[in-house]
N, C-alpha and C positions, 0 to 999 in steps of 0.2 A: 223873499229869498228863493232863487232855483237853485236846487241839487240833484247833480245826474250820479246814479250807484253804476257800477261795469261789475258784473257778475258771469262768471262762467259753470256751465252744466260741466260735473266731474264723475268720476264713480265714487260711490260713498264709501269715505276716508274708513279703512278699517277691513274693506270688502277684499278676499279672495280674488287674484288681480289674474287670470289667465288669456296666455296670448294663442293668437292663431298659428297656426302649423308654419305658416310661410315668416311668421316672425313680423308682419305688415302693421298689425293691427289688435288692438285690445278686445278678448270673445267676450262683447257685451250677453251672452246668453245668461239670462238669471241674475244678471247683477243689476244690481240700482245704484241709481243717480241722484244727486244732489247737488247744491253748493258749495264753494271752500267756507269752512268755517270763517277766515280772515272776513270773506263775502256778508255773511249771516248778520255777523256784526256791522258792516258799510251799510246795509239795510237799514240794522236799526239805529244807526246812528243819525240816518238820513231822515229817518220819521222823527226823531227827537229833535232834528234841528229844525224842521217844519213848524212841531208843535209849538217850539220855544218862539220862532221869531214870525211864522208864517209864511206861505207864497204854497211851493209846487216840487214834490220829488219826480223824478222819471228813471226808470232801469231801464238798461239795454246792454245785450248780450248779443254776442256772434254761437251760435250751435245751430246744428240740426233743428229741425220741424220740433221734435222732443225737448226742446229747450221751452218750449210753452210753457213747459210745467213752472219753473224755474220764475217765469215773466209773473205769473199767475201767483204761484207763493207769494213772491215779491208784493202783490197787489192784496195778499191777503193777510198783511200785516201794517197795512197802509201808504202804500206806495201808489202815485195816482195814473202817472203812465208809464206805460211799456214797449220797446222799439225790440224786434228778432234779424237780426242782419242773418238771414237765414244760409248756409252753405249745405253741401250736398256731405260733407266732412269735416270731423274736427284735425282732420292733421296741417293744421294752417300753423306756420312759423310766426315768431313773435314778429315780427316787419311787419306781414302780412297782416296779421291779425289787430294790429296797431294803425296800420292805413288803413283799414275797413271800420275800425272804429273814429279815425278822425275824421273820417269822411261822413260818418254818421251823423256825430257831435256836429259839424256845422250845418248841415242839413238841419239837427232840429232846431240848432240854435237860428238859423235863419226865419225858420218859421216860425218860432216862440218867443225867441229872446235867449241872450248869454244864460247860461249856467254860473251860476257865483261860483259854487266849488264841485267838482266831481270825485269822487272818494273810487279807490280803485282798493279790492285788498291787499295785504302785502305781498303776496305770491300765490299761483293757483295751486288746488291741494293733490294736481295731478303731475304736472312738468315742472312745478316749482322754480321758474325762471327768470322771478322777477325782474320781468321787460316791459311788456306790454305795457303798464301803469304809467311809466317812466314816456317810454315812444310816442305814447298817447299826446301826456303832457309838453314835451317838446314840441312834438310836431305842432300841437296847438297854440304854444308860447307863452305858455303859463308855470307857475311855479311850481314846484314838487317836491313831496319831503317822504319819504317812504319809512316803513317802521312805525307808526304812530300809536303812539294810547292816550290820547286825551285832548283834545280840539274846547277850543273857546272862541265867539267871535265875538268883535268890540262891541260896544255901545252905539255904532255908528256905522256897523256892517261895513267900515270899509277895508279891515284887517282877520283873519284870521288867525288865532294864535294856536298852534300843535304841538305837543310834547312826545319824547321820544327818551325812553328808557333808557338807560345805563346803568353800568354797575356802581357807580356812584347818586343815582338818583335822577335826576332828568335833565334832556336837554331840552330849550325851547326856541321855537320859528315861530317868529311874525311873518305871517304871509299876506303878501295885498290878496285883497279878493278881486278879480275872480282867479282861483287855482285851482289844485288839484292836490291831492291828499291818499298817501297808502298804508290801510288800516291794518293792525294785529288783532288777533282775536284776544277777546278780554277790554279791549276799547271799553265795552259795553253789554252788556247782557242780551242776546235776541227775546224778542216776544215769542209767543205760542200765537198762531191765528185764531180769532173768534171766530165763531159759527156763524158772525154776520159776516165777516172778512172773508169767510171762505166761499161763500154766497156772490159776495159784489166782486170775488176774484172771477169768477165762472163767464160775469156778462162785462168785463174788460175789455175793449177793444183791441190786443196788443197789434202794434204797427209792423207788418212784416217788410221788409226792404233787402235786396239784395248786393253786391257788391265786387267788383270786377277787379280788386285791388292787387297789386301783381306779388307774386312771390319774391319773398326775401334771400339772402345766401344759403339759408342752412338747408339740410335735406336730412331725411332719415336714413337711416341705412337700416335697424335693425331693431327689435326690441328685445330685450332679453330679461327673464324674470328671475333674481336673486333665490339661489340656491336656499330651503328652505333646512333652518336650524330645529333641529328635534332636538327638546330638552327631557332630561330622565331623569325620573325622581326615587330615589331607593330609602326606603323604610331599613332603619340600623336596627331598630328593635325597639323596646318599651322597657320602661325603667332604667336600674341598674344593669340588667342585662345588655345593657346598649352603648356600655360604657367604654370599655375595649376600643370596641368597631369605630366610636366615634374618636378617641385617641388615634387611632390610626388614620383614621381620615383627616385627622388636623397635621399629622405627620405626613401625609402624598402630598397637603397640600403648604406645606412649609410653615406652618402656622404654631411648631412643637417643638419645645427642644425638653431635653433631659430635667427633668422636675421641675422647670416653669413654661406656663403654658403662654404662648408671646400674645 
């Protein structure tokens, strides 16, 4: 079995997000990068399904030079090869970003062989656009089921079977292989890297390649960072003494009427 992961370098989910003056661009000063969680997991679902049935993982990502890091992690939790469609910026449109990955995808697969399945996550943890995955898989002419928490392949490797959460329980796609697949976090558990993993991540070859693929409709205008909410915590008092004040506050906030408390 080959499985190709698509992984994108993000700011790390949680991080202090500030934008430059002109409004262009994210001030990467001080902040760190990572993967989408959705990602973390495509990883390790790709090494389990190696181990289960055997053959060949591969990652590849479209970022900056800085996107090494990302190829590297990947490799240091057992992922065996790595392709960097390398650009000069991350502000490439889903189109865009999607014809530079098809274009990749057949490149290797010319050189290697099909991919049975390519696991995309379900949306990146910075533009949350879920396209790309989608774009990918079309343009390639394979099938796609986005949302995913649990993948099974047959006995015969010639179907892949995916499930997909509801609020009644699950839904399930048989998919022919070869496809393509967009993972939730919670699929699966990520590893930690060994110290030998982080070692064989170091002398990776990763395959850098670049890509002339034309831009798509959309354009940016403008970035603008969500007004930030300050919350205020007021101490009513200790004990009995606080007992009042806290009647009153069930009364501003509708929650009080005359001798029963709603």
């Amino acid at each position: 079995m080959r499985v190709l992961v698509c992984v994108k370098r993000v700011p790390a989910p949680g991080a202090k997000i500030n934008i430059t003056d002109d409004g262009q661009a994210v001030d990467a000063t001080n902040l760190g990068h990572t993967m989408s969680p959705h990602e973390e997991c495509a990883l390790e679902l790709a090494v389990q399904l190696i181990e289960a049935h055997g053959g060949e993982s591969h990652v590849l990502t479209l970022g900056t030079a800085e996107a090494d890091e990302q190829c590297r992690w990947a490799a240091s939790i057992g992922i065996g090869k790595a392709t960097l469609v390398e650009v000069d910026s991350m502000d490439w449109d889903p189109q865009r970003t999607s014809r530079a990955l098809t274009e990749s995808v057949r490149a290797i697969e010319a050189a290697d062989g099909a991919f049975d399945v390519i696991i995309f996550g379900n949306e990146s943890a910075d533009t949350g656009g879920y396209q790309v995955g989608i774009r990918t898989a079309r343009a390639l002419g394979r099938p796609m089921v986005n949302a995913i928490k649990g993948v099974e392949v047959s006995e015969d490797g010639a179907t892949l079977e995916a499930r997909r959460e509801t609020d009644n329980g699950f839904e399930v796609y048989r998919l022919p292989i070869p496809c393509a697949i967009g993972v939730k976090e919670g699929i699966t558990w990520p590893r930690y890297p060994t110290m030998r993993g982080r070692l064989a991540s170091k002398k990776l070859a990763v395959d850098s390649v670049s890509s002339d693929a034309a831009p798509g409709g959309q354009a940016k205008i403008r970035l603008n960072r969500p007004e930030e909410k300050v919350s205020e915590t007021i101490v009513l008092g200790e004990g009995p003494e606080a007992a009042a004040r806290a009647v009153e506050l069930l009364k501003e906030l509708g929650l009080w009427s005359e001798g029963v408390a709603s």
